[in-house]
N, C-alpha and C positions, 0 to 999 in steps of 0.2 A: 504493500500500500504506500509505502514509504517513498518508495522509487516512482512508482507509477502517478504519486501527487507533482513528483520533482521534475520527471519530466514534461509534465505541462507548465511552460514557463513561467505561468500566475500563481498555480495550483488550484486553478478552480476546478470545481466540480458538474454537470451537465446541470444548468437550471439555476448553479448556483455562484453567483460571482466571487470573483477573488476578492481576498481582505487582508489587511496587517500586510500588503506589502507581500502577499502570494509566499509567505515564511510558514516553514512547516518543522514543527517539534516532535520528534519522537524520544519517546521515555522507554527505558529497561531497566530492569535491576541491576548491572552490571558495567557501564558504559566504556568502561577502560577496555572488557575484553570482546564487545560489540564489535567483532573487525565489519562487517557487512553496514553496519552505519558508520563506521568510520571510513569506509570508503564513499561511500555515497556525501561523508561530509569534505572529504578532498577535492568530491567534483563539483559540488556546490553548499562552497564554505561560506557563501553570503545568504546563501537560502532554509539554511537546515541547520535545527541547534538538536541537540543530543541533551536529553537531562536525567537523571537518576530519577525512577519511581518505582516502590516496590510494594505491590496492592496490598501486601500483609504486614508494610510497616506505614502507620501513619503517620510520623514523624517524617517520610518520605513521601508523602503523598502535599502533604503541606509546604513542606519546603517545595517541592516542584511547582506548585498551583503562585506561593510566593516569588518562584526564580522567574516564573514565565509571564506573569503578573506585570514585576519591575521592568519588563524587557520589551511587552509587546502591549499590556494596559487591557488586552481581549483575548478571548476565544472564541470562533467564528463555530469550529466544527471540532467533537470528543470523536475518538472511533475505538472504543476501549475493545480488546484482543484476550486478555486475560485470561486465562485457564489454566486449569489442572487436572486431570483425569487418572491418570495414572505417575507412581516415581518409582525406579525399579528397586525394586527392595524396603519398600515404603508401603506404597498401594497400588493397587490394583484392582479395576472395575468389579464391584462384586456380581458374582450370576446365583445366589444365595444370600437369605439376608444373615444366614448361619457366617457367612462370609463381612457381614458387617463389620467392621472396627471404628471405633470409637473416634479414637484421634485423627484416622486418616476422613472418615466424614467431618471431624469438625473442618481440617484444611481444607478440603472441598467447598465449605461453605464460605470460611474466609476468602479465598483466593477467586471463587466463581460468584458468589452474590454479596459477600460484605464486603471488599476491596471495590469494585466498582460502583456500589452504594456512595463509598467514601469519599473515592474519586469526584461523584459529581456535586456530593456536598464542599468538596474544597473547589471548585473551579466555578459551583455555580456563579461567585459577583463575577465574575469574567465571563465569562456566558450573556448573563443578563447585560452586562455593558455591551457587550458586541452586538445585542438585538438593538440594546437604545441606539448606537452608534449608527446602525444601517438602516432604523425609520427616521433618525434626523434626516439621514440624507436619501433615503428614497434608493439605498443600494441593494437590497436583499431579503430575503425572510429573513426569518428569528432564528438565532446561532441553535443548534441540532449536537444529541447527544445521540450517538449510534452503540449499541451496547451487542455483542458478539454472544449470541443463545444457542441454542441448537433446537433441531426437531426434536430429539429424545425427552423434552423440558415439556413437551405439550401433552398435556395427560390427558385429553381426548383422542390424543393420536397413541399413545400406548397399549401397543398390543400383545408387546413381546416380554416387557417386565425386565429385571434385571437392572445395573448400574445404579442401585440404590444410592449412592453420593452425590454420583454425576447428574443423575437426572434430576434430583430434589435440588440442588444446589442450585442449577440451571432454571429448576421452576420460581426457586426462590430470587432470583434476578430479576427473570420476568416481571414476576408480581412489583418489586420493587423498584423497577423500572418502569410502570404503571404508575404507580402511586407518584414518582417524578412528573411522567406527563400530567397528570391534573394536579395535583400544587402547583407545577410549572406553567399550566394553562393560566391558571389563574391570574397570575401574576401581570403589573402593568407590564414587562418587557418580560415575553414569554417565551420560553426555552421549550424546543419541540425535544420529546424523547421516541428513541423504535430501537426493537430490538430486530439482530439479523440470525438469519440461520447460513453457512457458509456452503451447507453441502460438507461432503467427504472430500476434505483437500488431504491432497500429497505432502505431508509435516510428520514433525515426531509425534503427536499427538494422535495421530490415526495410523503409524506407524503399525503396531500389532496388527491390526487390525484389517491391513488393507488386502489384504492377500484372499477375504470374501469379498471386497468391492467389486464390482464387475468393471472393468476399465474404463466404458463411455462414463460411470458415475464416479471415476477416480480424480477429481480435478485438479491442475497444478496449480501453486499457488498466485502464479498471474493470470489466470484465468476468474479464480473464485475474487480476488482485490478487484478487478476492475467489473465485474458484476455487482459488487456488495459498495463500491463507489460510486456507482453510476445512480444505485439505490437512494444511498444519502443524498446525493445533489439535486435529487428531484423532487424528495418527500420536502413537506412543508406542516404548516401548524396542523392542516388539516387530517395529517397522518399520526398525531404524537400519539403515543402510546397503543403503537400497532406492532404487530410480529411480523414479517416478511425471510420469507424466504430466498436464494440466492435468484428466483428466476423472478422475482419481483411479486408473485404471489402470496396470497395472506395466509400463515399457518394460525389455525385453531389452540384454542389456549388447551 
């Protein structure tokens, strides 16, 4: 997503104009040993800042919301990416709730629905000034928090059962990405929220797992970024607190 924002020379999105000067922040836990954005910051070192955030510490979630704050005064667009599903020798998806573990569902829950919670609580005044900012001037909808769910989270669509962590974690996002859209609706400068579903991309995280995907449903991950881009840039207030899916259709809660 990172790359595919940079290389449109604004970083705008389809529908949705550039802002802050087409500057695009990407956050990791890690950013010294991020070589992949440290390349991407060699080739466009006026465009792309790199800042430390780590959903399960909030003392990291706040200092980034403060770094990016002093530096740029808005946030136009969130695209939070966040997960956890599996760590080897940690956890792994249970297919049994006899398989349940305690501690690995609570990290589940921190890392997939409290860390992104947290997130938009620290960025919300940047958000909201970015919306005031673009009805002064008649440039844009209202700045948009795009939050990364899955299909497995929709529990009208559960048929198959299993992943007790992952999937409750994921519904717990949902829900609470919900509850953002309408407080956020509310508000004089309104912050749209939607959650995405990516499809089975080609990553570590569907890593186990891919060898049942059938190939046409195996996605790479510039295929699934510029569908789930295309998504954000065109929803608007009228969409906030919706589920979509990577082909642009509405997954059932």
């Amino acid at each position: 997503m990172v790359r595919q924002l940079l290389e449109n020379e604004d970083a705008s999105l389809p529908g949705r104009p550039a802002a802050a000067g087409g500057h695009v922040v990407a956050t990791c836990r890690d950013p010294d040993n991020a070589t992949a954005l440290h390349a991407l910051k060699a080739a466009y070192p006026n465009r792309l800042t790199v800042v430390r955030l780590d959903v399960e510490d909030s003392a990291s979630i706040a200092s980034a919301a403060e770094t990016i704050g002093a530096a740029h005064g808005r946030v136009d667009v969130v695209v939070q990416t966040a997960a956890v599903l599996h760590v080897k020798g940690e956890m792994t998806p249970e297919t049994s709730i006899a398989r349940v573990d305690e501690a690995a569902m609570m990290r589940s829950f921190r890392v997939n629905a409290m860390g992104p919670t947290l997130v938009a609580k620290a960025f919300s005044p940047l958000l909201m000034e970015a919306t005031a900012r673009s009805a002064a001037d008649g440039s844009g909808p209202p700045a948009i928090v795009a939050n990364l769910s899955a299909r497995v989270s929709s529990i009208g669509d559960n048929g198959l059962g299993g992943w007790y962590s992952y999937r409750a974690s994921k519904t717990a996002l949902n829900q609470l990405t919900k509850n953002c859209a309408i407080e956020f609706g509310r508000k004089k400068h309104q912050v749209s929220f939607i959650l995405l579903h990516p499809g089975t991309v080609d990553t570590d995280l569907s890593a186990p797992f891919k060898k049942n995907v059938p190939p046409e449903k195996l996605f790479t991950t510039e295929f699934s970024a510029s569908a789930l881009l295309k998504i954000v840039g065109e929803k608007n207030q009228s969409d906030t607190g919706k589920f979509f899916a990577w082909d642009g259709s509405e997954i059932q809660w």
